[in-house]
C-alpha positions as CSV (number, residue, x, y, z in Angstrom):
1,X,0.0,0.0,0.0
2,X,1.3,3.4,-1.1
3,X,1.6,5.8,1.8
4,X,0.4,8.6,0.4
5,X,-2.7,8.7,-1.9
6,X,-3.2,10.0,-5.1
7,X,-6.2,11.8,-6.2
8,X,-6.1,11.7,-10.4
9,X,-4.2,10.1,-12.1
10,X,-1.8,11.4,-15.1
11,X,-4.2,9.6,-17.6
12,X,-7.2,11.8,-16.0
13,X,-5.8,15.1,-16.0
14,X,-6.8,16.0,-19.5
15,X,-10.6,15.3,-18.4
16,X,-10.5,17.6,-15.9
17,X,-8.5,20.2,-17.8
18,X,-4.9,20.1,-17.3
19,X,-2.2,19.3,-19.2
20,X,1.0,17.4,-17.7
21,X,4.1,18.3,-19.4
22,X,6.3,15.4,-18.5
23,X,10.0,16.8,-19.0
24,X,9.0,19.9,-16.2
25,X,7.0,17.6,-13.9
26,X,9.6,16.6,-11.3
27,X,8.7,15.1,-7.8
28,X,10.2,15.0,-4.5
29,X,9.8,12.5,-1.6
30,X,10.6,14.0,2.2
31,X,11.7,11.9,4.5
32,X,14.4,12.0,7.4
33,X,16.0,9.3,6.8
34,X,19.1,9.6,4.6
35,X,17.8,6.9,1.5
36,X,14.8,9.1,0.9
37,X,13.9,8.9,-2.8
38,X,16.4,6.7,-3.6
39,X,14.4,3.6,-4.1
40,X,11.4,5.8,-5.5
41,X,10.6,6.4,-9.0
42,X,7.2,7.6,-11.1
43,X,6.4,6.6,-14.3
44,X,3.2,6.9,-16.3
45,X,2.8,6.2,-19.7
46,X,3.7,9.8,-21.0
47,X,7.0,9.2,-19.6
48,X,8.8,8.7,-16.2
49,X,8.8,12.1,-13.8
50,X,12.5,13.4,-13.0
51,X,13.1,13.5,-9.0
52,X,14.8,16.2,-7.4
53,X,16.7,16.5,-4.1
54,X,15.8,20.3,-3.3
55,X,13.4,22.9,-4.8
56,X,11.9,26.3,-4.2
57,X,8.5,26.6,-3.8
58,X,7.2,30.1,-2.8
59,X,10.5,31.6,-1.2
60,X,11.4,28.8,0.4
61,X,13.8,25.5,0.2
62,X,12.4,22.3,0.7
63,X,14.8,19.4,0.6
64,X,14.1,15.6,1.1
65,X,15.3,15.3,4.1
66,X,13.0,17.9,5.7
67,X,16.2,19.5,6.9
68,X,15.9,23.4,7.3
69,X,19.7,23.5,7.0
70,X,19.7,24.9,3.4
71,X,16.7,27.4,4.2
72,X,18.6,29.1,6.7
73,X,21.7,29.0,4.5
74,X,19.7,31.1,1.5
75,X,17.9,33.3,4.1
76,X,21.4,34.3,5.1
77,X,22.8,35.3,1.9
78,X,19.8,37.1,1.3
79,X,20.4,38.7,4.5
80,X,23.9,39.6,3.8
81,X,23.3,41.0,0.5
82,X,21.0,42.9,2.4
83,X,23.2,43.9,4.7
84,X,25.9,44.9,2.2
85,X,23.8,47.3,0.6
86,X,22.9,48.9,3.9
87,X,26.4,48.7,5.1
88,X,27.1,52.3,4.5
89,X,24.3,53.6,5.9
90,X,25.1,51.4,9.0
91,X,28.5,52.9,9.6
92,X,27.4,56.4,8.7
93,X,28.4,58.8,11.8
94,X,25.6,61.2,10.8
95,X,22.6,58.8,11.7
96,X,22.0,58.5,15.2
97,X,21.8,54.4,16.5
98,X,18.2,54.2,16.9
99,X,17.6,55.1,13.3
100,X,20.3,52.1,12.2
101,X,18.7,49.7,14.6
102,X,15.2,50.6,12.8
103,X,16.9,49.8,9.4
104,X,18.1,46.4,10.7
105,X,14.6,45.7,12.1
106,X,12.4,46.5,9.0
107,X,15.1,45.9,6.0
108,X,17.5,42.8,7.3
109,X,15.5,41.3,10.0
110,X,12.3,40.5,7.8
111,X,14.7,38.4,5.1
112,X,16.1,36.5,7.8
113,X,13.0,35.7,9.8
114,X,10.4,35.6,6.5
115,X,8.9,31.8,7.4
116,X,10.9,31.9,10.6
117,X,7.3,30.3,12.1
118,X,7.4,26.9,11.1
119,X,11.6,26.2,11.6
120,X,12.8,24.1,14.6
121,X,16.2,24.8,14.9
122,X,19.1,22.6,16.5
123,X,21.5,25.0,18.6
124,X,23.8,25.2,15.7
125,X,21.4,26.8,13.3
126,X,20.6,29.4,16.6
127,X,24.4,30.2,16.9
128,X,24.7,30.8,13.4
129,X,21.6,33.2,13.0
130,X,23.1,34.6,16.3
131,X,26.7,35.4,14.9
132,X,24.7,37.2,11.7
133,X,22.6,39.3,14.1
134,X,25.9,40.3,16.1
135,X,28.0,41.6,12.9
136,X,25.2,43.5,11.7
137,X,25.0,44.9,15.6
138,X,29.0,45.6,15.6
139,X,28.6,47.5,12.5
140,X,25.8,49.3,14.0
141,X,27.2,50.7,17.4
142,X,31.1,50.6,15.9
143,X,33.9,49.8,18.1
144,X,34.3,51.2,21.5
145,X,37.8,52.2,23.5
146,X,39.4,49.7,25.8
147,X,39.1,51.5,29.4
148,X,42.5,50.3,30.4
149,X,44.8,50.1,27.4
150,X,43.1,52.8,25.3
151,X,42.5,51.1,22.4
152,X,39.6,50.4,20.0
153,X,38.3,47.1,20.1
154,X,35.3,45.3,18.6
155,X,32.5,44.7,21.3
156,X,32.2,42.1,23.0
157,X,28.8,39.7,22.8
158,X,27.5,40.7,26.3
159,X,28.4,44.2,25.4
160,X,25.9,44.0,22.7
161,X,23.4,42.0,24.6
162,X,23.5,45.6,26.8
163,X,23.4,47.8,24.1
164,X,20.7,46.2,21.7
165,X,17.7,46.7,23.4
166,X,15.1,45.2,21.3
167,X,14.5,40.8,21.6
168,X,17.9,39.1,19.9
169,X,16.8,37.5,16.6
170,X,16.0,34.1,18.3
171,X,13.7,35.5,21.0
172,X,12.0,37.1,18.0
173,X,11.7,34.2,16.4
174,X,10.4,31.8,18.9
175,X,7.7,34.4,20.0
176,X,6.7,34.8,16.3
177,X,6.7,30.8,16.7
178,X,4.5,30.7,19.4
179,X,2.1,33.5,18.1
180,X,1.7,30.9,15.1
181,X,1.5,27.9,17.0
182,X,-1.4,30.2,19.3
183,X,-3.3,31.1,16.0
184,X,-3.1,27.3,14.6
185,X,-4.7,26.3,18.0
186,X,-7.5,28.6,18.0
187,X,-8.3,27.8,14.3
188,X,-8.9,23.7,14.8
């Protein structure tokens, strides 16, 4: 028994109106385990359907393994394009710190955290969204001078912690998580 059921087959399509165009029509099975897909294969009698280990379906990467590894990855680079383009404005001594904390909140933070709501991360994914958020910070409130030697240094991550008043990007993320979770709950 197949464990997942299909609705119309290929061979139906045309009576309900579509058309299947067999060289784009590409299919994926999800699956933890590390064989996923591996032992799977569709064919109909247009001709067999490609599969694929990774695709993007409406901003987002789904692989085969369900692994949110490679979502994070892309949201990052997004992010630090983002951030590159803004980097300017960021170490500009003319703007005061609040103003470049509201460009990281509305312009970087919404590319990272865009379908932040359904991720569970492992603590490795956190540190890595963690050290983002702190670079874009250090750029933000520039370095300080060391008390004792009287040097500039970069600032340290409790310094930041102090200075960045606003929920660090994983708070923001698990309460956007649990405002989801709270809205799924009240719907069924």
């Amino acid at each position: 028994m197949s464990a997942f059921r299909i609705l119309f087959t290929v061979e139906e399509y045309p009576e309900i109106g579509l058309k299947v165009n067999g060289n784009k029509t590409k299919y994926m099975v999800m699956s933890r385990d590390q064989n996923a897909g591996q032992s799977h294969s569709v064919k109909t009698d247009i001709c067999p359907f490609g599969g694929v280990e990774q695709f993007r379906y409406l901003g987002t990467t789904l692989t085969n393994q369900s692994s949110i590894q490679e979502e994070i990855k892309s949201k990052l680079m997004s992010a630090n394009a983002c951030y590159h383009s803004v980097q300017n404005l960021l170490s500009s001594t003319l703007l005061s710190k609040n103003i470049k904390i509201k460009i990281y909140s509305t312009i970087i933070l919404p590319i990272v955290l865009c379908g932040c709501k359904t991720w569970s991360l492992t603590l490795r994914e956190e540190h890595r969204l963690r050290v983002f958020e702190n670079r874009v910070l250090r750029r933000i409130f520039g370095p300080t001078r060391d008390e004792v030697t009287g040097e500039w240094r970069k600032l340290h991550n409790e310094e930041l912690n102090d200075l960045y008043f606003l929920l660090n990007i994983i708070r923001v993320m698990k309460s956007r998580r649990m405002r989801w979770a709270w809205h799924v709950a009240r719907m069924g």
